[in-house]
C-alpha positions in Angstrom: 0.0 0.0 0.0 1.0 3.3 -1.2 -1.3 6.1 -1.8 -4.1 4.0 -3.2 -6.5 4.8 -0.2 -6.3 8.6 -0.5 -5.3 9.2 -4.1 -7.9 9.2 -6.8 -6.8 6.2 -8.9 -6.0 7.9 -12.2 -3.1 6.6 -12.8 -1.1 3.0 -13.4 1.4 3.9 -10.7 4.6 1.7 -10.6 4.7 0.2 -6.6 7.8 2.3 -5.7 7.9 5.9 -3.7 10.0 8.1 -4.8 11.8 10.3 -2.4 14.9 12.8 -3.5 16.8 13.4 -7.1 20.7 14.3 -7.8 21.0 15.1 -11.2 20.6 12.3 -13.2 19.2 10.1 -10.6 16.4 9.8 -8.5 16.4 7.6 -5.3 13.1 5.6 -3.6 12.4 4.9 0.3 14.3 2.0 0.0 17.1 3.9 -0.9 17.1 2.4 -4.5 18.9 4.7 -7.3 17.5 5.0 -10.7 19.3 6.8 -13.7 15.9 9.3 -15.0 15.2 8.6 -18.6 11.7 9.9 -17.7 12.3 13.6 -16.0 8.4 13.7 -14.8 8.3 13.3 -18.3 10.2 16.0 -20.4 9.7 17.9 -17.4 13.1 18.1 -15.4 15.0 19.6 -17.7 17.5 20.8 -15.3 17.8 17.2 -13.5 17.1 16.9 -9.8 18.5 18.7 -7.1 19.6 21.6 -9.2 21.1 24.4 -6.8 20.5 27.6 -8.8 17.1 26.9 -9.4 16.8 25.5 -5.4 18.1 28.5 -4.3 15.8 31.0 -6.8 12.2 29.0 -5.8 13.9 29.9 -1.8 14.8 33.0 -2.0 11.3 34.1 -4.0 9.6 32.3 -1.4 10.8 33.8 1.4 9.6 37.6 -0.8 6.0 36.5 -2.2 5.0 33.3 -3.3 1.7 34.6 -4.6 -0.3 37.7 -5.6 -2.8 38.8 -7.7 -2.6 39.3 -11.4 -4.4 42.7 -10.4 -0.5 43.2 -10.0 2.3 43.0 -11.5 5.3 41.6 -10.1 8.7 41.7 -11.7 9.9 38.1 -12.0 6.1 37.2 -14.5 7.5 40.2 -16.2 10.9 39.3 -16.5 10.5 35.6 -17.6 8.3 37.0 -20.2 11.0 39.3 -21.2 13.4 35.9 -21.6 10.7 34.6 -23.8 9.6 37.6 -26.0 13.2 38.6 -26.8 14.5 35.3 -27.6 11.3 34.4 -29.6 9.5 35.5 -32.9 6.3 36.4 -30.5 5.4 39.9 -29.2 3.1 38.8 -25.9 2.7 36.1 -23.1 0.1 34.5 -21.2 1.0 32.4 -18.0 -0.7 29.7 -16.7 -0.5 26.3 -14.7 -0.1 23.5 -17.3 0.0 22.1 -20.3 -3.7 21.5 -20.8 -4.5 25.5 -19.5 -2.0 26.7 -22.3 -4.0 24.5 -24.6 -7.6 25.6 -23.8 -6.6 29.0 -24.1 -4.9 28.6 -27.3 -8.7 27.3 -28.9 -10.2 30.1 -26.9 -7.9 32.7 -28.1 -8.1 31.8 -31.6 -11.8 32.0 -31.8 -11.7 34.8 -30.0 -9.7 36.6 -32.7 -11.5 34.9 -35.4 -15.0 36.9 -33.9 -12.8 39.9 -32.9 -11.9 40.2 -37.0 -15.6 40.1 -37.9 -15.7 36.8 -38.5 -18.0 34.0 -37.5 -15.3 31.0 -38.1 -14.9 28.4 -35.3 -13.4 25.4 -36.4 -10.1 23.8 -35.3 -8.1 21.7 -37.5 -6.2 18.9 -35.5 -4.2 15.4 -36.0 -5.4 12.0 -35.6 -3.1 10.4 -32.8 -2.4 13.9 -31.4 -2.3 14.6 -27.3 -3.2 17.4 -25.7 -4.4 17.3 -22.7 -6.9 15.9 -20.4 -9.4 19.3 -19.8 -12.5 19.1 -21.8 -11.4 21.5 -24.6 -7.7 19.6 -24.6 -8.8 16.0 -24.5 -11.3 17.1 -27.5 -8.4 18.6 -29.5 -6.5 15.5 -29.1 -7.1 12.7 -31.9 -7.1 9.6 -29.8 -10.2 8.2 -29.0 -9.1 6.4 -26.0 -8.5 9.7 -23.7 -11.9 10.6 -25.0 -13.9 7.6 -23.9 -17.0 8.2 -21.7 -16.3 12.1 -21.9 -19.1 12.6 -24.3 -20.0 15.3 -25.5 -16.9 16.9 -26.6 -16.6 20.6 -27.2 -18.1 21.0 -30.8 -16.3 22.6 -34.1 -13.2 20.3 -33.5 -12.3 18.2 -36.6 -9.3 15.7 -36.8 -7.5 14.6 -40.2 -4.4 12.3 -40.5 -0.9 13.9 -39.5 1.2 14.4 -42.2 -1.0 14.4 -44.9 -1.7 18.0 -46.6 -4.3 16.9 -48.8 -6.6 15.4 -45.9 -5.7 18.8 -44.2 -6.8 21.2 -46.8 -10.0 19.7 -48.2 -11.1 19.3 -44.4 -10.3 23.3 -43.8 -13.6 25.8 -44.7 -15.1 28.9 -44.4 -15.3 28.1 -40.8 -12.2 27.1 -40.1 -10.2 29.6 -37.6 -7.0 27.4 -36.3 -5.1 24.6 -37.6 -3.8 22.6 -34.0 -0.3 20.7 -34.7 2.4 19.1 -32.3 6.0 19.2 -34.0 6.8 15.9 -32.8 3.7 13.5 -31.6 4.3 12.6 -27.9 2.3 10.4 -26.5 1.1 9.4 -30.3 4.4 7.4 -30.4 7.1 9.8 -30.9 6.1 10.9 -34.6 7.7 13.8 -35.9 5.9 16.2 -38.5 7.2 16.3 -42.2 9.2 19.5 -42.9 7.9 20.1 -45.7 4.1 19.1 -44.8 4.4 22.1 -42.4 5.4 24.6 -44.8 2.9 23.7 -46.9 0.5 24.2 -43.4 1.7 27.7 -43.1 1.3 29.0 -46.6 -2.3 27.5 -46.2 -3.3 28.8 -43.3 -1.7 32.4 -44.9 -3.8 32.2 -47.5 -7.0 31.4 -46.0 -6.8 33.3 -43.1 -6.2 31.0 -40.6 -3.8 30.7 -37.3 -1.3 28.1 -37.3 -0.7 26.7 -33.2 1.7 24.5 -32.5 1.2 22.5 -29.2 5.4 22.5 -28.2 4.4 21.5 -24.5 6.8 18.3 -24.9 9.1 19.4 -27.4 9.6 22.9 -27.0 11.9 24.7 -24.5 15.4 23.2 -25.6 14.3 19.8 -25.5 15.1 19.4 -29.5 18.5 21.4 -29.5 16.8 24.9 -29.8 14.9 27.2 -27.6 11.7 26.3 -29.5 10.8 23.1 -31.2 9.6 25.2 -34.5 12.7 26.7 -35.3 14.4 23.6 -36.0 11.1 23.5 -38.6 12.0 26.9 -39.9 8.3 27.4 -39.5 7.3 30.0 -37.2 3.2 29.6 -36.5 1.0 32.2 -34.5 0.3 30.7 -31.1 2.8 28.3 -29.3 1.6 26.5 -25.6 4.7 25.6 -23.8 4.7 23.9 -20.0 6.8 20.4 -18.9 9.9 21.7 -19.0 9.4 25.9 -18.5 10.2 26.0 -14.6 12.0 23.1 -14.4 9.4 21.0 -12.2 7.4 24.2 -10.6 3.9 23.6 -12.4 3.8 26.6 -15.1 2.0 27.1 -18.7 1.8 29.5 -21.5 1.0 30.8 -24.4 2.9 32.7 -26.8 1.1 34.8 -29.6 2.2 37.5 -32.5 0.9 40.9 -31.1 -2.1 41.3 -34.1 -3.3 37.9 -32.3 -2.7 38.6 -28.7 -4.5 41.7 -28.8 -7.5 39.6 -29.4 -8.3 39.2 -25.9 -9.5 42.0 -23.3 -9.5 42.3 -19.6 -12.2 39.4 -18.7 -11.4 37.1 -22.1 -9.3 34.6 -19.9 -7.5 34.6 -16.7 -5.3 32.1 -14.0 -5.4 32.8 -10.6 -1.9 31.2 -10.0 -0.8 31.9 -13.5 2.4 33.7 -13.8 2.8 33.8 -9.7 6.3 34.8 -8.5 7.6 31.7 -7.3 6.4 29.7 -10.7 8.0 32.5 -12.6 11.3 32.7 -10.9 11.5 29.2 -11.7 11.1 29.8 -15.3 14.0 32.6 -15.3 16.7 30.2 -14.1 15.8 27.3 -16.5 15.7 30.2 -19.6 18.9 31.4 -18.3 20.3 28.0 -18.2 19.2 27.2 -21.6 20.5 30.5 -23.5 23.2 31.4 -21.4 24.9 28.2 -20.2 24.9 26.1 -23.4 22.0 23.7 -22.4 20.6 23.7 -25.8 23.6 23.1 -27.6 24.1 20.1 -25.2 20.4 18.6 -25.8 21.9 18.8 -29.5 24.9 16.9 -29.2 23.6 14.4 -26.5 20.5 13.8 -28.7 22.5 13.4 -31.8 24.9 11.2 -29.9 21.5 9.2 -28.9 20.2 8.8 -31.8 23.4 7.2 -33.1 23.4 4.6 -30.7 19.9 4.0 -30.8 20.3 3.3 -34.6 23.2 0.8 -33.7 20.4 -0.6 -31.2 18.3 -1.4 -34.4 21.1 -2.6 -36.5 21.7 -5.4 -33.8 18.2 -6.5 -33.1 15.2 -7.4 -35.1 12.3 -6.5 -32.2 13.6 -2.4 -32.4 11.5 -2.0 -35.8 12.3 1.9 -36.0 13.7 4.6 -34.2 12.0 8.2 -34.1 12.2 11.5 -33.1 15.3 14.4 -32.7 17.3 15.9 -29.9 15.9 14.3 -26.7 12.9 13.6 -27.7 13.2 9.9 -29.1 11.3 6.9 -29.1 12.1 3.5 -30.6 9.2 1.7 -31.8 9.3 -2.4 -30.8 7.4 -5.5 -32.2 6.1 -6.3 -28.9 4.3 -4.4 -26.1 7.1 -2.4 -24.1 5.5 -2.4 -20.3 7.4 -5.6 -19.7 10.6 -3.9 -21.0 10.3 -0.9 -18.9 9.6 -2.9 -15.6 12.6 -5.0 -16.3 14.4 -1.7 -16.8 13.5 -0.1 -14.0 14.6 -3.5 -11.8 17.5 -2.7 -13.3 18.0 0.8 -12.1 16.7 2.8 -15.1 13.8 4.8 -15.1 11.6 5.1 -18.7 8.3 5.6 -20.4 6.1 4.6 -23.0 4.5 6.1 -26.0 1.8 3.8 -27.0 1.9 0.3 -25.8 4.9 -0.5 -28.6 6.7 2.4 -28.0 9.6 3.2 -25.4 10.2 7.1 -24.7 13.4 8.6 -24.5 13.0 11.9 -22.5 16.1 12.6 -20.5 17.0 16.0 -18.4 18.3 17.9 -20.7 21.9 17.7 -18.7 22.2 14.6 -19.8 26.0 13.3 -21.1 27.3 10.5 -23.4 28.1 8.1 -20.2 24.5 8.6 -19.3 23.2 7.9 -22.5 25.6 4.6 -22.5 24.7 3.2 -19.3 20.8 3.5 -19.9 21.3 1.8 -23.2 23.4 -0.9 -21.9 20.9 -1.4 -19.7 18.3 -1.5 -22.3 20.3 -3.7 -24.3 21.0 -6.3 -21.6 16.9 -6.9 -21.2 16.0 -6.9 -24.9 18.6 -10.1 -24.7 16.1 -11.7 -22.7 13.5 -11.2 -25.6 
């Protein structure tokens, strides 16, 4: 026994307890070690224990954890500085999540869709997508398993195949106000969108009118060797949610937007209580810092490289690893059997990871992350597909 009698049982919890991290590695009340493959999922970007960011969340603490958005206060300010000036976006919106930078995403594009005179409402997004678990989110997302028993979903949502331009544009019409896209497809098994297919999103969307959003929640903030996962796309869209990795394990959200969209909404149009508080915010500051001004990108480039190398050598060796997917440390390798047994067996082995889809295993380190890592939880993984 756990947590099972006071926790809502909503998730498939492994029977450990986690209890402190260092780095790389996170430790269980029984004193077990684990190398982190899984970073709360693309969430930990700075590993565990990190000191800067320790001493930041203290320090803030100690001044204001928490006021009102009827104020200001200089570190939301500030980390939307970070963002704005190292971005192709003019305004930010804070939040708590994932799934709140999502639902205001749909809200803000049909809010400028009706701000422009228009009466369009329809949001464009991918079969296998994930977005979130709040009612607008989970209706965004294309898999029909998050959705079961949730009916009815939030109308005007329409999903199309991922990757496939011609599905896209003879599903968009007059009614169509935002086109909804992950770079790469997290929880939809690690599926990265076509270069080209994009491209060919944005001059669409250009010509019809339309706002391009990119959900970067799991790929975005250095996790695919640059600040934002679009820009290794050469794409830039209108709207972008970010969360996971923003503040480093303090829960946080938001939204970027182009100024002629962001204007859209007015005092009253949306709002978060704890959005943007001090403490979450000062958070964010130290992991942006870390990731433009102490090489952390460039090192989720060359470590993700470097793991996509030996994943591919993986592959070469054994016929179960059927393809590997995905770019910086975002990966996934997609096996001919289920991967749950893998993972447990991994995990007795001191190596923490996750699935994408019941074939695929999740690569998702913190972005600190070096080649020894890398080689020990691959030896690891190696050792247990022998047992295959």
């Amino acid at each position: 026994m756990f947590g099972e009698n006071v926790i809502m049982n909503t998730y498939g919890r492994f029977p450990m307890m986690l209890e402190k991290g260092e780095g790389m590695f996170v430790y269980d009340t029984e004193g077990n070690k684990y190398l982190d493959f899984v970073a709360g999922i693309a969430v930990n970007c700075l590993g565990h224990g990190n000191k800067k960011l320790a001493k930041a969340i203290g320090a803030q603490a100690e001044k204001m954890i928490h006021c009102s958005n009827l104020y200001w206060n200089k570190p939301q300010v500030e980390a939307a500085e970070m963002l704005v000036n190292n971005s192709a976006f003019d305004k930010v919106f804070f939040c708590n999540s994932g799934a709140e930078a999502i639902e205001g995403s749909l809200k803000l594009s049909r809010k400028f869709a009706k701000k422009n005179g228009t009466e369009k409402f329809e949001i464009i997004t991918m079969l296998h997508s994930f977005h979130g678990r709040t009612y607008g989110a989970v209706s965004a997302t294309g898999q029909e398993k998050y959705q079961k028993d949730f009916a009815p979903l939030l109308p005007g949502i329409k999903h199309v195949p991922f990757n496939d331009f011609e599905a896209l544009k003879n599903t968009v019409t007059d009614l169509t106000c935002a086109i909804l896209i992950e770079p790469i497809q997290g929880e939809g098994g690690i599926k990265p969108a076509e270069k080209e297919y994009l491209k060919k999103v944005r001059q669409l969307c250009d010509e019809k009118g339309i706002l391009l959003v990119f959900d970067e929640i799991q790929c975005g903030v250095g996790r695919m060797g640059y600040l934002f996962a679009h820009e290794y796309y050469g794409v830039t869209p209108d709207i972008i949610a970010l969360a996971k990795g923003l503040a480093g394990g303090v829960p946080i959200g938001a939204i970027l937007a182009k100024n002629n969209v962001a204007e859209a909404f007015a005092p009253g149009d949306h709002a978060s209580t704890f959005g943007g508080n001090a403490l979450a915010t000062s958070a964010a500051k130290v992991v942006l810092d870390e990731l433009i001004n102490n090489h952390l990108i460039e090192n989720a480039k060359i470590q993700g490289e470097y793991l996509t190398q030996k994943l591919n050598e993986l592959k070469e060796k054994y016929d179960c690893i059927k393809e590997v997917r995905g770019f910086g440390l975002l990966q996934g390798i997609e096996l001919s059997i289920p991967v749950a047994d893998m993972i447990n067996k991994c995990m007795k082995d001191g190596l923490l990871l996750v699935n994408a889809g019941t074939h695929v295993i999740r690569f998702v380190p913190p972005l600190i992350v070096t080649k020894e890592n890398i080689m020990e939880a691959l030896n690891i993984l190696e050792q247990n597909i022998l047992t295959i």
